[in-house]
C-alpha positions as CSV (number, residue, x, y, z in Angstrom):
1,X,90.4,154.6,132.2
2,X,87.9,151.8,133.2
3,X,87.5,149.2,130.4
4,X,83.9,147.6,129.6
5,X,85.1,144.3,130.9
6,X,86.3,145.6,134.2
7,X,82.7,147.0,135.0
8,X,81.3,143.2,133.8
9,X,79.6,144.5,130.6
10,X,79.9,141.8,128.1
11,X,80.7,143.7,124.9
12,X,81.0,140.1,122.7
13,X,76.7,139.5,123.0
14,X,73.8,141.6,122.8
15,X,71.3,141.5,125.0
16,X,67.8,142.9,124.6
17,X,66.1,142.9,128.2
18,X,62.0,143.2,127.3
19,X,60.4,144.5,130.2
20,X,56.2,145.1,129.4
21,X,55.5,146.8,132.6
22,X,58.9,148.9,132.3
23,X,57.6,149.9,128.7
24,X,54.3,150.9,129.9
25,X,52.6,148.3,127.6
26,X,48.9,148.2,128.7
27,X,47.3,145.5,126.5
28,X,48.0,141.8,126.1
29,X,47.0,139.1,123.8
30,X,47.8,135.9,125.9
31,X,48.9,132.8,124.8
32,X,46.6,129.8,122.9
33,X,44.5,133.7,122.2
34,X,43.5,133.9,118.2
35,X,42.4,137.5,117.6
36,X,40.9,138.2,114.0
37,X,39.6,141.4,111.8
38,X,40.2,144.9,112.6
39,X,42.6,146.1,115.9
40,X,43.5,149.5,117.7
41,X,45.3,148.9,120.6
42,X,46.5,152.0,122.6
43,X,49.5,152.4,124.5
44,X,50.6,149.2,123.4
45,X,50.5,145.7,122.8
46,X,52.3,142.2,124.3
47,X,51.7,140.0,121.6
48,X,52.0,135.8,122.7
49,X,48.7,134.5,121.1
50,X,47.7,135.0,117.2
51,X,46.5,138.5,115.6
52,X,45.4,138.6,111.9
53,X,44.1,141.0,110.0
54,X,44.5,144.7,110.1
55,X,45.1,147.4,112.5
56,X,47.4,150.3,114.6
57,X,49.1,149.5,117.7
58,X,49.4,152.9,120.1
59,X,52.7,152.5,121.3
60,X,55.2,149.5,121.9
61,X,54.5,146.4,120.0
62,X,56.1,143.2,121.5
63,X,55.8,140.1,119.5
64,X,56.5,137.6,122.0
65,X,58.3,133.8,121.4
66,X,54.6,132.5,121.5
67,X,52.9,135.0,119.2
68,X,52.3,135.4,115.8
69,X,50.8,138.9,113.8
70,X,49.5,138.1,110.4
71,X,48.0,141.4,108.3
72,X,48.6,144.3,107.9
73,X,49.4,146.6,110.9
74,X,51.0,150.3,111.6
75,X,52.8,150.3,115.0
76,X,53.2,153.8,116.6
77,X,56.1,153.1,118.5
78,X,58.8,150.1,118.4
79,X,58.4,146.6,117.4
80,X,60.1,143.6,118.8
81,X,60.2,140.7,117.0
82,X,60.7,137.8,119.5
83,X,58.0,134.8,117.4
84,X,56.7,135.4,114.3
85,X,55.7,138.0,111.7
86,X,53.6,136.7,108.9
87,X,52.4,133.2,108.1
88,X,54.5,130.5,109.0
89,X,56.0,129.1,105.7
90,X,59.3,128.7,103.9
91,X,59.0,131.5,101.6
92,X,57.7,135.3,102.0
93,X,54.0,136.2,103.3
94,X,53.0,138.9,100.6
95,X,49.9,139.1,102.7
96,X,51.8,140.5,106.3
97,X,52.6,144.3,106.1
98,X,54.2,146.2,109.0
99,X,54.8,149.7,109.6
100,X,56.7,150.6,112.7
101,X,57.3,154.5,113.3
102,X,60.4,153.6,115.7
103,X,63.1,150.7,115.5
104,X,62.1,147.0,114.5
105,X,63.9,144.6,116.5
106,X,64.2,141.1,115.7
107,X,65.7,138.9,118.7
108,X,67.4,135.8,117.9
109,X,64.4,133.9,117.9
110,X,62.2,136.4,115.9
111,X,61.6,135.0,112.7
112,X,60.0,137.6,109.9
113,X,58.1,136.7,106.5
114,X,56.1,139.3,105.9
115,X,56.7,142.9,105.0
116,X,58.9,145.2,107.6
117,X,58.9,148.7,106.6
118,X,60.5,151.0,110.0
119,X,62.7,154.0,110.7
120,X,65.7,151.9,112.0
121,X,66.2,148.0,112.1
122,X,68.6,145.9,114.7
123,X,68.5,142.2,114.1
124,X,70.3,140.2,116.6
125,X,72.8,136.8,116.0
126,X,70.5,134.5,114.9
127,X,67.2,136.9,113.7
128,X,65.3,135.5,110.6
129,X,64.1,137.8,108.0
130,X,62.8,136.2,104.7
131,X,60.7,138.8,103.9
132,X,61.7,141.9,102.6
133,X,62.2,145.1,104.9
134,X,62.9,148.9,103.6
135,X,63.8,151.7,105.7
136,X,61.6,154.8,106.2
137,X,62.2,158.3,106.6
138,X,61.2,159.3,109.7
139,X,58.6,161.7,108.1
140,X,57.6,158.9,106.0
141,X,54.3,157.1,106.0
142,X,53.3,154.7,103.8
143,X,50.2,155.3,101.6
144,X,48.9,152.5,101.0
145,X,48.5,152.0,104.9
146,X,48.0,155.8,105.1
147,X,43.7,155.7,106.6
148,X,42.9,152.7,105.1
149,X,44.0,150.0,107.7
């Protein structure tokens, strides 16, 4: 029996390998890019500017070491956390809400103050998550985001 090591995975680290072209994420918000009010991006979104206010992301959303998402948002697919959810502050943002329909992943530099709410959540060495995160069902959706983004 081949072990992990002899085939050179590295079993002692996690990696999570972000790839927007492999993910089929369509839309970007670049860098030094402030976006605010009301947002539907579909089939996905590569988050390394700023996005406040409300909204539903189609697909993936990736919230990249540069990029920040303030409000309340539904994501219809995963979420990785690479920058920054919510306001940047010491404490909680009761103002950020997000609701991912797939797995939230907050990377070692992902740092979280607002709201998570997501079917599954992986946080790598190092993730940062002040604010307050509950698991939902998968058949689950959250009423007060429920048509009124």
């Amino acid at each position: 029996m081949t072990t992990a090591a002899e085939v050179g995975i590295d079993t002692g680290h996690d990696t999570l390998v972000i790839d927007p072209v492999k993910m089929n994420i369509t839309n970007r918000v670049a860098e030094g890019t402030i976006l605010a009010g009301k947002h539907r991006f579909e089939g996905g979104l590569l988050l390394q500017g700023t996005l406040d206010g409300s909204g539903e992301i189609a697909g993936r959303l990736v919230v990249w070491h540069s990029g920040q998402l303030r409000g309340r948002f539904r994501v219809l697919g995963d979420l990785y956390v690479l920058g920054q959810v919510g306001a940047t502050t010491d404490n909680t943002d009761p103002d950020t809400l997000v609701e991912c329909q797939g797995t939230a992943y907050v990377a070692s530099t992902g740092i979280s103050t607002g709201t998570i709410l997501a079917t599954r959540l992986r946080m790598y060495d190092g993730a940062t998550l002040q604010g307050p995160f509950k698991t939902l069902r998968s058949d689950e959706s959250l009423p007060v985001l429920d048509g009124r983004l």
